[in-house]
N, C-alpha and C positions, 0 to 999 in steps of 0.2 A: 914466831912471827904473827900467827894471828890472833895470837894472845895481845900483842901491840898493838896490831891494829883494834881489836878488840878495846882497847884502854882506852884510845884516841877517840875512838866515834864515843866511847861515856864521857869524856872530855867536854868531847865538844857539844854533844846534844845539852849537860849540864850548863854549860856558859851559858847554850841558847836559853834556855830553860832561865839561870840566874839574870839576863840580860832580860827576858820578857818580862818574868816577874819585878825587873827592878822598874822597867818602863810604865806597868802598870798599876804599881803601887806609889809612883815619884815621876812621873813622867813630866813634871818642869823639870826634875833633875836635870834629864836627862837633854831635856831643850838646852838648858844650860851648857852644857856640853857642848852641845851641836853649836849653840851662839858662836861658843868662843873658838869653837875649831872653826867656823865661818870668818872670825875675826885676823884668826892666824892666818887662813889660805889668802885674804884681801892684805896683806902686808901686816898688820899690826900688832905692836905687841905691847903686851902689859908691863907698868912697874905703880908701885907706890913711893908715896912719898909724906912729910907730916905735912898739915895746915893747920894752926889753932892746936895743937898739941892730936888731931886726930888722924887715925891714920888713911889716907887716901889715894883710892886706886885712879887710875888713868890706862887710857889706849894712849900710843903712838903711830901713826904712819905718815910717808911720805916721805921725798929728801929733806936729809938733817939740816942743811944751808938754806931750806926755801922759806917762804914767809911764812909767821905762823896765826893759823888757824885754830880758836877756842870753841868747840861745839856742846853746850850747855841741854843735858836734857829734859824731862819735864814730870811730874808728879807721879810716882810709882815708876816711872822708867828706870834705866839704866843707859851706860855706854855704849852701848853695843845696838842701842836702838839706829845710829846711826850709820852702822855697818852696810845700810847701801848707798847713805847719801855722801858719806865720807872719801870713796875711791873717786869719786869725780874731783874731789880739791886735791887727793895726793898725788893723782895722773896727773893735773894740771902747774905741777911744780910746788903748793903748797905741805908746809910742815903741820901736819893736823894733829889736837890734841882733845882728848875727848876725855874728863873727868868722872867719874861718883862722885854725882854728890852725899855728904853724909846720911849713912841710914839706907843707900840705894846700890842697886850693884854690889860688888866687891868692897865698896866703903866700908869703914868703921861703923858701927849704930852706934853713937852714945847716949844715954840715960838722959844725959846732963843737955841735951843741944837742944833746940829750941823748934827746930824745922821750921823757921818763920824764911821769908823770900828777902828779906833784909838781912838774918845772918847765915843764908845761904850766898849774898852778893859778897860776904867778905869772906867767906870761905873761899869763893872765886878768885878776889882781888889776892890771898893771901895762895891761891895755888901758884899764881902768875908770879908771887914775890917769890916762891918754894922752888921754882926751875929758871928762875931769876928771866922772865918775860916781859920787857919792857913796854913794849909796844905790841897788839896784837889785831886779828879780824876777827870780830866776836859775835856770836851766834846762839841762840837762846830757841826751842822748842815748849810750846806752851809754859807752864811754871815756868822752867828755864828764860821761856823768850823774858818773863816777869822780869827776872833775877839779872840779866844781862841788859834788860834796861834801865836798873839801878845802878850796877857798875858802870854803865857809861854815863850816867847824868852825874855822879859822885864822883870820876876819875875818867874827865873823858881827853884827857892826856895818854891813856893809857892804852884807847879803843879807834884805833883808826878806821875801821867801818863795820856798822851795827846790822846786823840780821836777825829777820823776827818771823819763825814761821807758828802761824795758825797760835798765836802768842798771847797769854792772859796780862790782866796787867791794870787795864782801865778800872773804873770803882763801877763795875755794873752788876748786877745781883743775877747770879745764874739764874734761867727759869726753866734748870733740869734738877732733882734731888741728888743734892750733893753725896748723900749717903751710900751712893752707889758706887764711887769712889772703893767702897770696901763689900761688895757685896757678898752676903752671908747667906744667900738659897740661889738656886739656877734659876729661878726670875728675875730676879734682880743681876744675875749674872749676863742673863740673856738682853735686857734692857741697858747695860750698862756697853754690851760690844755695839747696840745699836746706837750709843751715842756717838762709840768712838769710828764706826765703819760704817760706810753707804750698804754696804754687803756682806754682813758677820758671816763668818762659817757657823757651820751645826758642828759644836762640839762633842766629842764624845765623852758617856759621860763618868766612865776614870778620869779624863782630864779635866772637868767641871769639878771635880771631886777635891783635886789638887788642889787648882785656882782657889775654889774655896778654902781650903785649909791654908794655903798662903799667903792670902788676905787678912784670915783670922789673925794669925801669927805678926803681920805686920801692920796690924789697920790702926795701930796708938799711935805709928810713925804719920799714918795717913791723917788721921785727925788732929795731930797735935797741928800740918801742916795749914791741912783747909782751914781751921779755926782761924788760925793767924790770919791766911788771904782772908778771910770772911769780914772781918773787924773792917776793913778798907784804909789800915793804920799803913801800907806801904804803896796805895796806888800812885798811879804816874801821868795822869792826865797834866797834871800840873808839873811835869818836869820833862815832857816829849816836845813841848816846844821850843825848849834850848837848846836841843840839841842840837849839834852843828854838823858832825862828823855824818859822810852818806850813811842812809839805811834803806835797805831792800825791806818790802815787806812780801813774806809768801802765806798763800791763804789755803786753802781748799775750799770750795766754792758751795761745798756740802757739808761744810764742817757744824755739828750740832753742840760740840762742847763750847769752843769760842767761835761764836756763828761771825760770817763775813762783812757785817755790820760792823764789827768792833775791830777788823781790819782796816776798814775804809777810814771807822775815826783816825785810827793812829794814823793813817796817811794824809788826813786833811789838818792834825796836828803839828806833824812833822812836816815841815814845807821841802824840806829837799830830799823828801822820801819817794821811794818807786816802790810799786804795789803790782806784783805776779799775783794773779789769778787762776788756782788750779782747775780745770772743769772736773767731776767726777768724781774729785777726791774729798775726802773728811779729815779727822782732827791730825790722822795717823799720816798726810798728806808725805811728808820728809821720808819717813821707810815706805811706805805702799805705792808712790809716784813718786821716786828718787827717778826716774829715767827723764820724766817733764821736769824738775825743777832743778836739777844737777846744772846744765848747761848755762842753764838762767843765772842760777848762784856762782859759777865759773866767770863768764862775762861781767857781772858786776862788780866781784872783786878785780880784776885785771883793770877795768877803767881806770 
């Protein structure tokens, strides 16, 4: 007997042991993980499906009958970024769907794609054709918010009410370096959480370590994108005031990447737009003040 138990406690001390080491050598793995067990315990679950011949993943939650909801995310993001803002539209009787886009999340990467914000809006249109969505409430986070203002100004048949939080999109020339999008030392790392939070954490630094090497591994995806916004070949100052369909705009009111100036344009654009104000919050405003701007986004889709 105490030779078992004997075996057990090497068992188990070894896990601990193979678990820290895995933590510390891959520890976005490991967040990874954690996202998606977070995604599971808030109702949702993953499937794929094709678009354009590629292969792409998606969250579901909510009731299958209620109305549905398209939440688009934004440059280097994933799905899953909306995994706090999302439980407020599924409690609220909405069907919520929340894509990868290609090259992001669980998506396909292809070689062949272009990561431009124009064939990211048919990738969109073409998910909506993939689960046959005829009509939806579509919602776009920085790039994303770009991308979902394309799809509704190209097919606004298809977009019954437009949401834009902390949303890129106008033809304005960043005046942060863009290259930090993929940063390559923990300065530029450290510069780069300041753009995206009023209040970065001090990382530590095996996880700085990570990030870095993640970056590296992904930053052709990153550049091939920014390039494309860069050119100003798909902005939309000239296509936001046709729009017809309501648009909520959400901001954070400390946002440095798309600073709150270029919220206010798109709302004095858009004449039948309403424009939430987050206090406190930055670019991250959707996950980091999901509890301020849930309620807001509840109520303006019910109107």
């Amino acid at each position: 007997m105490k030779r078992i138990f004997k075996w057990i406690a090497f068992a188990v001390v070894t896990l601990i042991a193979s678990l820290g080491l895995t933590f510390w050598l891959r520890p976005l793995a490991v967040f990874r993980v954690l996202n998606k067990a977070q995604m599971y315990l808030i109702g949702a679950r993953g499937n794929f499906t094709n678009v354009a011949g590629y292969r792409i993943h998606y969250y579901t939650l909510g009731p299958s009958d209620g109305p549905v909801v398209v939440l688009v995310h934004g440059l280097g993001g994933r799905s899953e970024d909306w995994g706090k803002l999302a439980p407020y539209l599924a409690k609220a009787g909405y069907r919520v769907y929340l894509p990868d886009l290609p090259g992001f999340g669980q998506s396909e990467t292809p070689a062949d794609f272009s990561y431009s914000v124009g064939d990211d809006a048919r990738i969109v249109v073409g998910f909506f054709d993939a689960l046959g969505l005829k009509q939806v409430d579509l919602g776009g986070w920085s790039m994303g918010g770009w991308i979902v203002q394309l799809v509704a100004a190209q097919h606004p048949d298809r977009v019954r009410q437009l949401m834009l939080f902390d949303s890129a999109g106008l033809y304005v020339k960043p005046d942060w370096d863009t290259k930090l999008f993929t940063p390559v030392s923990a300065a530029e790392l450290e510069k780069f959480d300041a753009l995206l939070m009023p209040h970065p954490p001090q990382l530590p630094e095996f996880v700085v370590r990570d990030i870095l090497r993640t970056s590296h591994e992904h930053s052709w995806i990153i550049r091939r994108a920014m390039d494309s916004m860069l050119t100003g070949r798909d902005t939309t100052d000239g296509l936001l005031p046709a729009l017809k369909m309501p648009v909520l705009i959400v901001w954070g009111d400390v946002d440095r990447i798309t600073p709150l100036r270029e919220g206010q344009k798109m709302h004095q654009l858009i004449p039948q737009s309403q424009i939430n104000v987050i206090p406190g919050c930055g670019h991250l405003a959707p996950n980091e003040c999901a509890s301020q701007i849930g309620p807001g986004v509840v109520s303006f889709l019910k109107k």
